[in-house]
VEXGUZA-872498 format. One record per residue (C-alpha): x, y, z; residue number from 0. Coordinates in nm, 3 decimals, always signed. Layout:
BEGIN
> X | Y | Z | NUM;
...
***
This chain:
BEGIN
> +0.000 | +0.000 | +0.000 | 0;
> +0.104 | +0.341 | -0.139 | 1;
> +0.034 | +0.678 | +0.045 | 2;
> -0.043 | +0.815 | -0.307 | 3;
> -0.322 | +0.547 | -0.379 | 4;
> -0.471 | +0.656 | -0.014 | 5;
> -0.408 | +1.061 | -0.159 | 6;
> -0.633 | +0.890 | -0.497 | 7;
> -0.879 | +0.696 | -0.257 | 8;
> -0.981 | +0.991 | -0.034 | 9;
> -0.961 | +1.218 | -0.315 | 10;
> -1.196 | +0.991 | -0.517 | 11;
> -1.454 | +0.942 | -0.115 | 12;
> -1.447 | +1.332 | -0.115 | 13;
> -1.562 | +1.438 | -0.476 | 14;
> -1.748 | +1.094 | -0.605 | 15;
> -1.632 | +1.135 | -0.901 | 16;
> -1.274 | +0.948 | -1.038 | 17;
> -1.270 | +1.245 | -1.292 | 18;
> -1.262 | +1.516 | -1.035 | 19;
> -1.053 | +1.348 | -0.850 | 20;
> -0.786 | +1.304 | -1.126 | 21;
> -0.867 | +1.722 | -1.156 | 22;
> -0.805 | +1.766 | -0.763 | 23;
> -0.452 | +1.544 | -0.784 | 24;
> -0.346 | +1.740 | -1.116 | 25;
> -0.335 | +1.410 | -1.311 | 26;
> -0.534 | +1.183 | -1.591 | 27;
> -0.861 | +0.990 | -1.487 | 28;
> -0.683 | +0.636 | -1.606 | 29;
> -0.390 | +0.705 | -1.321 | 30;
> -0.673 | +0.744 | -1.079 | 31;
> -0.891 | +0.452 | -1.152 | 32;
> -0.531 | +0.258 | -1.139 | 33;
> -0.392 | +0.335 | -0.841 | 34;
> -0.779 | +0.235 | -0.642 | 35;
> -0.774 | -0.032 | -0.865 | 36;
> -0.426 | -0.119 | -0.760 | 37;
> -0.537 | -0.064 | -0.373 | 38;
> -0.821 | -0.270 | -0.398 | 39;
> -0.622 | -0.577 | -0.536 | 40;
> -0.380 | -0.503 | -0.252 | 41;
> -0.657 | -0.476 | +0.031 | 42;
> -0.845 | -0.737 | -0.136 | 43;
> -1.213 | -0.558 | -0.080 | 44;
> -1.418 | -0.367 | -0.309 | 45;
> -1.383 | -0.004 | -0.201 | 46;
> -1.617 | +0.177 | -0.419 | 47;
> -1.931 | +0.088 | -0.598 | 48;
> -1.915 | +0.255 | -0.948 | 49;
> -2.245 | +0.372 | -1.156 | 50;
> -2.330 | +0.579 | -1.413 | 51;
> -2.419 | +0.817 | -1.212 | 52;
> -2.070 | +0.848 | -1.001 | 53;
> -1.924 | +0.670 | -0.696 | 54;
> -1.998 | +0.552 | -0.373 | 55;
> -1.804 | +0.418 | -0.064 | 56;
> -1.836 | +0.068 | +0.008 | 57;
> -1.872 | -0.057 | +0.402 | 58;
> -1.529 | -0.142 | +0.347 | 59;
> -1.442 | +0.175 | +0.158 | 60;
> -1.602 | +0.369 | +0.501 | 61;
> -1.387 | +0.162 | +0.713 | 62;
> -1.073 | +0.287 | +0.533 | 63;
> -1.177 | +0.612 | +0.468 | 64;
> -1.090 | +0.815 | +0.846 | 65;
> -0.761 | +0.555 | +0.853 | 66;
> -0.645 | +0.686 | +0.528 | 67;
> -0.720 | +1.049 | +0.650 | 68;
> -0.504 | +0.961 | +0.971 | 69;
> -0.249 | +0.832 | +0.773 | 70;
> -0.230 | +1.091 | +0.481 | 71;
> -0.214 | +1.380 | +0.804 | 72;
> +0.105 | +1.193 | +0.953 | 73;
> +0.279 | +1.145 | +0.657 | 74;
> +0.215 | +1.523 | +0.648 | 75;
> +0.333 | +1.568 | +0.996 | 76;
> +0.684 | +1.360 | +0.970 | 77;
> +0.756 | +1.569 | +0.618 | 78;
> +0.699 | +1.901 | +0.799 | 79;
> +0.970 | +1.756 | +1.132 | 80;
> +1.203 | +1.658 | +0.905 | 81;
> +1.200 | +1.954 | +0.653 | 82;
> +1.191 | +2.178 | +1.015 | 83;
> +1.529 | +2.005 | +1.134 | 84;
> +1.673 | +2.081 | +0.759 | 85;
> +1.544 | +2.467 | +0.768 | 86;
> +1.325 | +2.357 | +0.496 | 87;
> +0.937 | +2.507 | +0.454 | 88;
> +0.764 | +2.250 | +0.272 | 89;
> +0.401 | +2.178 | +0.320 | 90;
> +0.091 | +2.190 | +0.218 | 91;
> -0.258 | +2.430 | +0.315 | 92;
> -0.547 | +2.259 | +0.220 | 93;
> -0.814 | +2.591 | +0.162 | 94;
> -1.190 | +2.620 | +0.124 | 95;
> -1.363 | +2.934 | -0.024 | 96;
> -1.713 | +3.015 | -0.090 | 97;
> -1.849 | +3.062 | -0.434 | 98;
> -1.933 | +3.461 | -0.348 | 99;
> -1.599 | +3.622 | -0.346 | 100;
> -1.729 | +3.959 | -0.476 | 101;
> -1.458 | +4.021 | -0.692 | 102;
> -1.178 | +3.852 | -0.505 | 103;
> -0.955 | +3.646 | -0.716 | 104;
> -0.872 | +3.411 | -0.443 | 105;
> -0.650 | +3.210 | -0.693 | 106;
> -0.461 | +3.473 | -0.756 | 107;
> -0.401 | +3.561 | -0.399 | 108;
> -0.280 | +3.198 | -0.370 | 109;
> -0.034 | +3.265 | -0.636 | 110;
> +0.161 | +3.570 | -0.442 | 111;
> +0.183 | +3.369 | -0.155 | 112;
> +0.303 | +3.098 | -0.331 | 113;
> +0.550 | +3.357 | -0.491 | 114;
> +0.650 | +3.455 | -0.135 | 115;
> +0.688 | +3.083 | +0.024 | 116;
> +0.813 | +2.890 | -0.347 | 117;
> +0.834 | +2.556 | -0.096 | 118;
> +0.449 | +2.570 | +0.008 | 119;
> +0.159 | +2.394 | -0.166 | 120;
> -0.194 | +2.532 | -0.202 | 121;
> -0.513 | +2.291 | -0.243 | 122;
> -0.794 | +2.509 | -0.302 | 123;
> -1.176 | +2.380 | -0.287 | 124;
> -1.406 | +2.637 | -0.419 | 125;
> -1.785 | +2.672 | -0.251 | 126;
> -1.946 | +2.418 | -0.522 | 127;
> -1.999 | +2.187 | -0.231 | 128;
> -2.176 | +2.432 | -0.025 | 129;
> -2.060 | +2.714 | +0.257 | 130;
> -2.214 | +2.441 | +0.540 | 131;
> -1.964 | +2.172 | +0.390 | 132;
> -1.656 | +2.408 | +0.395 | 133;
> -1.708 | +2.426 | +0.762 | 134;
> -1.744 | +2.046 | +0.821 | 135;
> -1.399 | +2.042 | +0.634 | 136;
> -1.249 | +2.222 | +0.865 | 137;
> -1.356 | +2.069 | +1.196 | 138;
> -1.320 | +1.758 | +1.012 | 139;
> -0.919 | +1.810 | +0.907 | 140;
> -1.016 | +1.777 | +0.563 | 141;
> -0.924 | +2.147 | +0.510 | 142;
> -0.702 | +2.358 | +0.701 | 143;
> -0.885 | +2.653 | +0.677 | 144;
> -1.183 | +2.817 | +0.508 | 145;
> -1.375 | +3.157 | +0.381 | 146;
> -1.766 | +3.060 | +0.426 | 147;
> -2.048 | +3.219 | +0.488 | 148;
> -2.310 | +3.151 | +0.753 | 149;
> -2.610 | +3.267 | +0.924 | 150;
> -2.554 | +3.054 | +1.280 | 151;
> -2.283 | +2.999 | +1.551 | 152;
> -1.977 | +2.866 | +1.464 | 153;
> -2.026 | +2.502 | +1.556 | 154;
> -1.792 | +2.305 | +1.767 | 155;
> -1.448 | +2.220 | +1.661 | 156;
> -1.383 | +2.589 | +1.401 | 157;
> -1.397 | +2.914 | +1.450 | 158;
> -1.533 | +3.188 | +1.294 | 159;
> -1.376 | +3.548 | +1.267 | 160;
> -1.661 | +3.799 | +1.070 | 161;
> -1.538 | +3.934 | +0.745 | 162;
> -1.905 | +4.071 | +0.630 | 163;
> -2.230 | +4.067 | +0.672 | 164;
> -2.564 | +4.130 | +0.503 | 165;
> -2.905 | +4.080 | +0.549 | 166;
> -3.195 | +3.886 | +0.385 | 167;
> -3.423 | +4.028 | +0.084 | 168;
> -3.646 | +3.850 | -0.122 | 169;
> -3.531 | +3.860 | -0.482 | 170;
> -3.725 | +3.862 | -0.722 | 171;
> -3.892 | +3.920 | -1.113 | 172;
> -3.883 | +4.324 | -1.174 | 173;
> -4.210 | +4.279 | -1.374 | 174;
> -4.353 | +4.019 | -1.064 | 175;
> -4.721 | +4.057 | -1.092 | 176;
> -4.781 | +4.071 | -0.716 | 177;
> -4.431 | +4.175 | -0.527 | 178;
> -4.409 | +4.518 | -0.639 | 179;
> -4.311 | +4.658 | -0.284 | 180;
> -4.168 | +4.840 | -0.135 | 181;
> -4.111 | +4.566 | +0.117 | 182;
> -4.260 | +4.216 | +0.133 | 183;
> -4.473 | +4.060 | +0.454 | 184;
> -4.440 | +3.738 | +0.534 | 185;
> -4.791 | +3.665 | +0.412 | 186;
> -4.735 | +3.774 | +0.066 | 187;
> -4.379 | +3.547 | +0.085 | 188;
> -4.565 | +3.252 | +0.198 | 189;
> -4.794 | +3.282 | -0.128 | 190;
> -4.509 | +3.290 | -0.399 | 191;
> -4.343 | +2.948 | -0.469 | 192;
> -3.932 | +2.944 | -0.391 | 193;
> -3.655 | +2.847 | -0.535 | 194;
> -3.394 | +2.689 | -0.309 | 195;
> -3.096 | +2.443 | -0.235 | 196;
> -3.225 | +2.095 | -0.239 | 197;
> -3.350 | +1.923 | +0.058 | 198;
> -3.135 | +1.750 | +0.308 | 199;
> -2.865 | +2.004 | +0.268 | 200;
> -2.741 | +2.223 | +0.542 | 201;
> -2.784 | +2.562 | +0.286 | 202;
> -3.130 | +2.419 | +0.272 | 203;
> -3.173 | +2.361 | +0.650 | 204;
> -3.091 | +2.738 | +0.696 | 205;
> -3.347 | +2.855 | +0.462 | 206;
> -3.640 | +2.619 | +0.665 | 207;
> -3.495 | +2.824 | +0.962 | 208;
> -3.542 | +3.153 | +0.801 | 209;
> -3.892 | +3.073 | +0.700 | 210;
> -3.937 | +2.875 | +1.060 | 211;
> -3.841 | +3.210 | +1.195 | 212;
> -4.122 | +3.410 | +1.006 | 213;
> -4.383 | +3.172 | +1.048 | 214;
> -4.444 | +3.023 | +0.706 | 215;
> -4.367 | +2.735 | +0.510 | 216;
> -4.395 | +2.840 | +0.098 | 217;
> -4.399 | +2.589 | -0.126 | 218;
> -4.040 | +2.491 | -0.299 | 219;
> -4.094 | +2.358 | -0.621 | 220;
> -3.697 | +2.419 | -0.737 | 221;
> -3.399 | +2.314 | -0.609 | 222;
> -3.070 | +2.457 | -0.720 | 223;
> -2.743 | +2.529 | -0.531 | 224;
> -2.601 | +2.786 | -0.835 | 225;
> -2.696 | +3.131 | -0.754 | 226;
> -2.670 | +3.203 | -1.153 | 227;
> -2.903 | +2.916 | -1.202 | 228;
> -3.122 | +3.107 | -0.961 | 229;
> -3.185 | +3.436 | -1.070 | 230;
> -3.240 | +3.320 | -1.396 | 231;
> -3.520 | +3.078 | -1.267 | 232;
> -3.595 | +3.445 | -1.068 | 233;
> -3.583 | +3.670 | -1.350 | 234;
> -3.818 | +3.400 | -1.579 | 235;
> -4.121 | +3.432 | -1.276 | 236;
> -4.081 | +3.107 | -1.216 | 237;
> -4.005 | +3.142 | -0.830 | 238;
> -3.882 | +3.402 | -0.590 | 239;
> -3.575 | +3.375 | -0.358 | 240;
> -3.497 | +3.438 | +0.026 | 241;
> -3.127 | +3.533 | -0.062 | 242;
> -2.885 | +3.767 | +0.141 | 243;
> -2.891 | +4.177 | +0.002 | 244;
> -2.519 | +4.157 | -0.039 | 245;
> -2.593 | +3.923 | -0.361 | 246;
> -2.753 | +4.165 | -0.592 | 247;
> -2.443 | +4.253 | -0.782 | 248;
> -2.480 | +3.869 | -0.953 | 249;
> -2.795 | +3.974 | -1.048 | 250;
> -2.896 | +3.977 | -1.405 | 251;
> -3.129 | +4.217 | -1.588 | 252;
> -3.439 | +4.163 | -1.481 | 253;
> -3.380 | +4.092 | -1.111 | 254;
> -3.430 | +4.314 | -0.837 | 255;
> -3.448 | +4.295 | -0.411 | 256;
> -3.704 | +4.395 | -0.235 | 257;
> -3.645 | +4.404 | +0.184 | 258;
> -3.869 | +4.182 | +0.450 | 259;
> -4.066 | +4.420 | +0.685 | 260;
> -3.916 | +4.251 | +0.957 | 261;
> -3.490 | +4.156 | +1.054 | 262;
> -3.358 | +3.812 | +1.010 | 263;
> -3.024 | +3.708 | +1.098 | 264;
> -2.802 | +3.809 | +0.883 | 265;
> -2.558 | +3.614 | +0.688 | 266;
> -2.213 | +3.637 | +0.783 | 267;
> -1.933 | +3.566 | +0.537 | 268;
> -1.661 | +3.419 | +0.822 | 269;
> -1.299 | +3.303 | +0.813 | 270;
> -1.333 | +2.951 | +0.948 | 271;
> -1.002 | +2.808 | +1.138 | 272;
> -0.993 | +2.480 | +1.369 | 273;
> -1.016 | +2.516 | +1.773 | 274;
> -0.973 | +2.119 | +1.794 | 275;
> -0.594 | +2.153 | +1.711 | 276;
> -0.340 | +2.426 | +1.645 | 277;
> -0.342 | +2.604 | +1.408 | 278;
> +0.014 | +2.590 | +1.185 | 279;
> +0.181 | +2.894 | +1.147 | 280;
> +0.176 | +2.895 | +0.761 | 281;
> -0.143 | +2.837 | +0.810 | 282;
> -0.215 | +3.154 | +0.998 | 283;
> -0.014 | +3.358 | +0.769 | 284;
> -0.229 | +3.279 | +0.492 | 285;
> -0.520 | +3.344 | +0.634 | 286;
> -0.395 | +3.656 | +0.770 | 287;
> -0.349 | +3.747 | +0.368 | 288;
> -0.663 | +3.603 | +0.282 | 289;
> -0.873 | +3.797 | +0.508 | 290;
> -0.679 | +4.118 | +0.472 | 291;
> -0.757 | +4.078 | +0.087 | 292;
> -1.165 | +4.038 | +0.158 | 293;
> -1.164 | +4.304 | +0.376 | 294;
> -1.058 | +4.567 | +0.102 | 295;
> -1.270 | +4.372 | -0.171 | 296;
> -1.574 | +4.430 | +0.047 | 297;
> -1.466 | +4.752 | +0.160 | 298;
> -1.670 | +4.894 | -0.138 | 299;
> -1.976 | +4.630 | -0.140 | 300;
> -2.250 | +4.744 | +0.077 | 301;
> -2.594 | +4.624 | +0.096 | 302;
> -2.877 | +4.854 | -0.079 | 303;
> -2.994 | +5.114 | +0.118 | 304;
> -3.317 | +5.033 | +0.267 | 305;
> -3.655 | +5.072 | +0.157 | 306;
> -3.864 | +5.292 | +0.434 | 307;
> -4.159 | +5.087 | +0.527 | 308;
> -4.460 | +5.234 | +0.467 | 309;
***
């Protein structure tokens, strides 16, 4: 057994997919599928269960999977002693970042540092796999540290540190036949079907708090996790959206916010760091950079000015 076919076989566990985890490792889809192939004939088990539609962990491939993690983070920890008693720097940051950068160009950023520390590494996961994931990642090891965006507590195990925050709006058609504002009531919200992330999803289990919180429960027909996806389903009538202010500059023509007549919590885009071990020092120092570099992209964003109720 191979630390790089364990790198391949949580890689492969993490994304379900052997293409995107060829794309992760920076290699071809036929090395992937031959080092698990390779792992399995070593292990002699069946560690995935392959269908058209993707991947999925075996009971055997679960039993591995935290092991291999274990492994794969003291492998990590032995290269960073010995490269400390050489003087060396080498390592690796495993980063998370949330789909709404507003502007940020977070590869970029990753690139100076990069520039600045030639012996580090950089793994970036962008926010496709939702802001409530990015935060499991971190309490979970799987990512070192994160920008995500939330609208509770930071759970046990991370951190969070406040970068920005905006409150809720219902977005919706400008030509809407019935939310013309200038603010929408609960009542009228509860009448218009929604377009959300898809059930049993923790973006989705914040919006059935929202609406918990204002005493409704609209229907929601469509399920989408790509903001793009939903203003267009938006700016077609075909549903309205409970989506945070600070959003409307991904709007397309045809969209506009309108404000609740009452205050939700608002959404908080957070830097999320571990409290259930330390934190590396290249580790800080990135996210030092990183948050220093969303605090002047946002210095300019604000949310739109309010709406005076009537």
């Amino acid at each position: 057994m191979e630390l790089r076919q364990l790198e391949y076989f949580v890689a492969v566990a993490e994304t379900g997919s052997f293409t995107l985890a060829a794309q992760r490792l920076g290699v071809g889809q036929p090395a992937a599928s031959t080092a698990i192939r390779r792992l399995e004939d070593t292990l002699g088990v069946e560690l995935f269960t392959r269908t058209q539609q993707g991947v999925t962990l075996t009971v055997a491939g679960e039993t591995l999977l935290p092991a291999a993690r274990r492994t794969l983070l003291a492998a990590t920890d032995a290269r960073e002693l010995i490269a400390a008693v050489n003087g060396g720097e080498r390592d690796t940051i495993r980063f998370g970042n949330t789909q709404v950068t507003y502007g940020l160009r977070v590869g970029e950023l990753l690139s100076q540092f990069r520039l600045r520390r030639p012996l580090i590494s950089a793994e970036l996961l962008n926010g496709g796999i939702g802001a409530a994931k990015l935060i499991e990642h971190v309490r979970d090891s799987r990512l070192d540290c994160a920008i995500s965006a939330s609208v509770r507590k930071a759970p046990p195990g991370v951190r969070f540190e406040t970068l920005y925050s905006t409150e809720y709006g219902i977005h919706v058609a400008v030509d809407h036949p019935r939310l013309r504002g200038p603010y929408v009531t609960p009542q009228e919200l509860a009448r218009e079907p929604l377009v959300g992330s898809p059930a049993g999803t923790p973006e989705r289990a914040d919006l059935d708090h929202l609406l918990e919180l204002l005493g409704i429960a609209p229907p929601i027909p469509l399920e989408t996790n790509s903001f793009p996806a939903t203003f267009d389903l938006v700016r077609d009538g075909q549903a309205v959206a409970l989506l945070p202010r600070g959003l409307i500059w991904m709007h397309p023509p045809g969209v506009r916010m309108l404000p609740l007549d009452r205050e939700l919590p608002r959404c908080r885009t957070v830097a999320v760091t571990p409290t259930n071990r330390p934190l590396r020092p290249i580790v800080g120092e990135l996210m030092e950079q990183l948050t220093g570099a969303w605090t002047t992209a946002i210095a300019g964003v604000n949310d739109p000015p309010a709406i005076p109720k009537a």
